[in-house]
Z-matrix of the N, CA and C atoms (Angstrom, degrees):
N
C 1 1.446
C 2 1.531 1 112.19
N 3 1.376 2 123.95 1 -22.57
C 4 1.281 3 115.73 2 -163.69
C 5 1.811 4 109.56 3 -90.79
N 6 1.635 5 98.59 4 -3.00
C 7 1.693 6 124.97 5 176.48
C 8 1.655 7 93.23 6 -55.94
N 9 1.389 8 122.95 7 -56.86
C 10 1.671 9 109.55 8 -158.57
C 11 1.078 10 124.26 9 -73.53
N 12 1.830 11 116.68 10 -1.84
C 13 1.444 12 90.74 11 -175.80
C 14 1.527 13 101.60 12 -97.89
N 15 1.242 14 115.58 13 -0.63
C 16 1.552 15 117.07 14 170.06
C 17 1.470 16 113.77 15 -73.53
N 18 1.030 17 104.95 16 -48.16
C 19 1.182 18 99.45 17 164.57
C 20 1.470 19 153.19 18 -92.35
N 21 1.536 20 87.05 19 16.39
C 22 1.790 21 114.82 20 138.94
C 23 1.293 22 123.82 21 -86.48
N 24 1.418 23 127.03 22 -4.54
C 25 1.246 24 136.27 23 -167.31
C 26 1.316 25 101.49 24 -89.12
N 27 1.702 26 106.95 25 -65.64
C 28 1.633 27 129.36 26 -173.70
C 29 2.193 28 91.75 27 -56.06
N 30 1.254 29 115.40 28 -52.72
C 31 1.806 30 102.76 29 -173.32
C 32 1.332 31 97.50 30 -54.85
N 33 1.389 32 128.09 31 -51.12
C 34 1.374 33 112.45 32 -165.67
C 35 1.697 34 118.80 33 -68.32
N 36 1.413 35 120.10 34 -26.91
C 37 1.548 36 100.96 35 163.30
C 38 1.132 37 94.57 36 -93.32
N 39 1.486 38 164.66 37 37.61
C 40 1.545 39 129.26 38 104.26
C 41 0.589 40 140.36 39 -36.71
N 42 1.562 41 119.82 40 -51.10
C 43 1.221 42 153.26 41 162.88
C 44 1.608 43 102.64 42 -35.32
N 45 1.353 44 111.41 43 -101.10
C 46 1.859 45 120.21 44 160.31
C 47 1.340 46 105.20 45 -11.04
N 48 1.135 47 131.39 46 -52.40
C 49 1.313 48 109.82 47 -167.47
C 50 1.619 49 123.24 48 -96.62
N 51 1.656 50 114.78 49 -18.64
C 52 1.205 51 123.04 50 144.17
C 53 1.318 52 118.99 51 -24.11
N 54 2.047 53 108.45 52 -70.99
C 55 1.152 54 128.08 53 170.53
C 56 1.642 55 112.15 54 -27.61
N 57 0.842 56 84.35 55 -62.23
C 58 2.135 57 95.27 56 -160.87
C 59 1.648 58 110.27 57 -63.31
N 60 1.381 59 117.02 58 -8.88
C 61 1.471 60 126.80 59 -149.17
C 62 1.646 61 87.07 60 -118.55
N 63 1.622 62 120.66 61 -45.86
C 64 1.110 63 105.35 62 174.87
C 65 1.738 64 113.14 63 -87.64
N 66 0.850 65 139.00 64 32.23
C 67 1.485 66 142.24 65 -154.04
C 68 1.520 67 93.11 66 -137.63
N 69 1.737 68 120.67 67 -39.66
C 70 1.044 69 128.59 68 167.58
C 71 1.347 70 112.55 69 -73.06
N 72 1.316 71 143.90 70 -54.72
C 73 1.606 72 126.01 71 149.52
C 74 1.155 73 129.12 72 -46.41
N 75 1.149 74 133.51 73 -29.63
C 76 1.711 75 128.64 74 154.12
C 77 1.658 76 118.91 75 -44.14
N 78 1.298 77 108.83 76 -49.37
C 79 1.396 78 99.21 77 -161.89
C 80 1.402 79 111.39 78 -109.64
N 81 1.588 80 121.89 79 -6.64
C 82 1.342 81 128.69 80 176.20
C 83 1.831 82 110.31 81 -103.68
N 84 1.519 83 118.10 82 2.91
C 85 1.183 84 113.56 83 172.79
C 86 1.384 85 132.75 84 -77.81
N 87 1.007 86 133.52 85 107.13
C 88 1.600 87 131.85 86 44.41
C 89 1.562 88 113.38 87 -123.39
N 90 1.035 89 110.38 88 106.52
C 91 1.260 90 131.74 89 -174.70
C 92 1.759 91 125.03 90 -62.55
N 93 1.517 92 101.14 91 -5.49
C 94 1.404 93 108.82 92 -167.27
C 95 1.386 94 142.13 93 84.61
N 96 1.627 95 94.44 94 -13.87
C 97 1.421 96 115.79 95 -164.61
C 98 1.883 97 109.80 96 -71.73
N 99 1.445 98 114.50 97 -16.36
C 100 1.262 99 116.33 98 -172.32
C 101 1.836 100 102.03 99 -86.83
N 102 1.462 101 100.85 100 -32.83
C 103 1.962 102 88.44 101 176.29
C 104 1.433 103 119.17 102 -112.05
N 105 1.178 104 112.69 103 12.06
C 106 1.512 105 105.44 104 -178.97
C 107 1.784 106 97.01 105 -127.20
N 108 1.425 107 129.43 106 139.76
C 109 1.651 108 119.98 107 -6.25
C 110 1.393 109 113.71 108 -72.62
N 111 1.918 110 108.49 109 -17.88
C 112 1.613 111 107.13 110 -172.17
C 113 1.191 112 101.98 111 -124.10
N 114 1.362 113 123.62 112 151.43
C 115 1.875 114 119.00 113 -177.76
C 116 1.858 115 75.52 114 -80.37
N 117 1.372 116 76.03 115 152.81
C 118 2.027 117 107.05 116 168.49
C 119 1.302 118 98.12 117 -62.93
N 120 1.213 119 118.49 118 -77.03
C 121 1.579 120 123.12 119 -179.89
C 122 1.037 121 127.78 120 -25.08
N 123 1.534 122 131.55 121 -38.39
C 124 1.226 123 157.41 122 177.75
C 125 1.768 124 110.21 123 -61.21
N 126 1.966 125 99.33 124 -70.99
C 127 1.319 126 86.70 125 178.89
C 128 1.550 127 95.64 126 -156.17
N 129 1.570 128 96.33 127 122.38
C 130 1.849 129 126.37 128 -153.96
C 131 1.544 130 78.82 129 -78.20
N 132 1.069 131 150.11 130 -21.34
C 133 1.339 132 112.68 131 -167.23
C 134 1.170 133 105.84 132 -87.34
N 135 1.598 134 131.59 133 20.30
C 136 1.688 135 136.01 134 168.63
C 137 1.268 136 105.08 135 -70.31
N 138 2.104 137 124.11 136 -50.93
C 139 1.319 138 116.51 137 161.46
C 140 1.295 139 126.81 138 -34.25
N 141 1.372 140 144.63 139 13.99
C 142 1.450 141 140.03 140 -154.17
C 143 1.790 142 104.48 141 -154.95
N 144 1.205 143 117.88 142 -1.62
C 145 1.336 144 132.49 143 -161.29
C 146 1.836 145 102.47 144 -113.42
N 147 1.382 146 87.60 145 95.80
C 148 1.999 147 97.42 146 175.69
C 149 1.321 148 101.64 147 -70.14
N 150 1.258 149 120.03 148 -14.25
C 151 1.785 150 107.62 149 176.96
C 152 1.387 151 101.94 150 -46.14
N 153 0.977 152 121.57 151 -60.65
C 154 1.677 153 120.93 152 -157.39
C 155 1.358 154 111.10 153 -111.05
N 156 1.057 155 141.93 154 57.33
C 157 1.698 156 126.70 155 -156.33
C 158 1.919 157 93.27 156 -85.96
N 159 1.293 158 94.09 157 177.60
C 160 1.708 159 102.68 158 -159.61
C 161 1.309 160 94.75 159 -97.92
N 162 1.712 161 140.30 160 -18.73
C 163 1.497 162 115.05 161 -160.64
C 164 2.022 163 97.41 162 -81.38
N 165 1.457 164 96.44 163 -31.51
C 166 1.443 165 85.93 164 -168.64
C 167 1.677 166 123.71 165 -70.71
N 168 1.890 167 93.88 166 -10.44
C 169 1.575 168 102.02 167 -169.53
C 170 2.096 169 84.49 168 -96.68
N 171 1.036 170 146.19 169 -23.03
C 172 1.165 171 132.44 170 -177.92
C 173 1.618 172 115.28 171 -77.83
N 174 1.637 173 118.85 172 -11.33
C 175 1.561 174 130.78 173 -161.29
C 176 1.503 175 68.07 174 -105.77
N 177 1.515 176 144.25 175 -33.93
C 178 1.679 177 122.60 176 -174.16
C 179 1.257 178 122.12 177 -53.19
N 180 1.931 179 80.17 178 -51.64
C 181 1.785 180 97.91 179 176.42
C 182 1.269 181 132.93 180 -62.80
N 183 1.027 182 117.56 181 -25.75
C 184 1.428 183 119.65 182 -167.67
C 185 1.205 184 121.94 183 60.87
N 186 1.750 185 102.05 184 154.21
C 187 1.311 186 112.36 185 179.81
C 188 2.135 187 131.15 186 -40.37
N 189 0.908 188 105.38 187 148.11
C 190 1.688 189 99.34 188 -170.56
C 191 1.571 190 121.36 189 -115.63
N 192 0.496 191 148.65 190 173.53
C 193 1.624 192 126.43 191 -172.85
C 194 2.304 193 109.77 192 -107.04
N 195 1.280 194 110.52 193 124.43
C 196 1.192 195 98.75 194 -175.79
C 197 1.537 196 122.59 195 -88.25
N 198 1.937 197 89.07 196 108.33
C 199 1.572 198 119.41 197 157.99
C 200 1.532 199 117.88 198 -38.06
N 201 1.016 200 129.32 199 -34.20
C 202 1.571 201 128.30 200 -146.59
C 203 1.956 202 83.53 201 -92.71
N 204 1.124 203 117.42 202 -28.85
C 205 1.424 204 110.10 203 168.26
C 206 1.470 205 151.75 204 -69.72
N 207 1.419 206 93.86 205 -5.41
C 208 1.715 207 153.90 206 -170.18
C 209 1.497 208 109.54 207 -92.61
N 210 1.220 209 98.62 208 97.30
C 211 2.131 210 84.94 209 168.52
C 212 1.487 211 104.35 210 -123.10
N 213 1.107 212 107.53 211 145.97
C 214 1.446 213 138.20 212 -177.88
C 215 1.449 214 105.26 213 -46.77
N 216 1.427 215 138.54 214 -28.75
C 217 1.740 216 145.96 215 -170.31
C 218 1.787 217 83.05 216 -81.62
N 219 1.070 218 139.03 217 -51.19
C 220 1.405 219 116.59 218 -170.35
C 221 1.201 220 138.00 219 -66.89
């Protein structure tokens, strides 16, 4: 019995950190990380390359302000 509250402990920072990871793609997207130095499109084996991964280069960038909420008539 004394197993569940640990392991209510460990779901809840999953949870939290789920949270924080998608909250960090919400507000830092697009970060640049897919065309600079190589477009993705170009050459897929960049998806596979820990040299550079995108969460740490999108937490560089910082948050961006969302365009898509923005229309051109205002």
């Amino acid at each position: 019995m004394e197993l569940r509250p640990v392991l209510r402990t460990d779901f809840d920072r999953c949870a939290e950190i789920g949270f924080a990871l998608q909250a960090l793609g919400a507000f830092t997207t697009p970060c640049g990380w897919h065309d600079e130095p190589i477009p993705v499109d170009c050459v897929q084996s960049y998806l596979w390359d820990w040299c550079d991964p995108q969460l740490p280069r999108c937490l560089h960038a910082g948050p961006h302000r969302f365009e898509f909420l923005m229309s051109d008539s205002d």
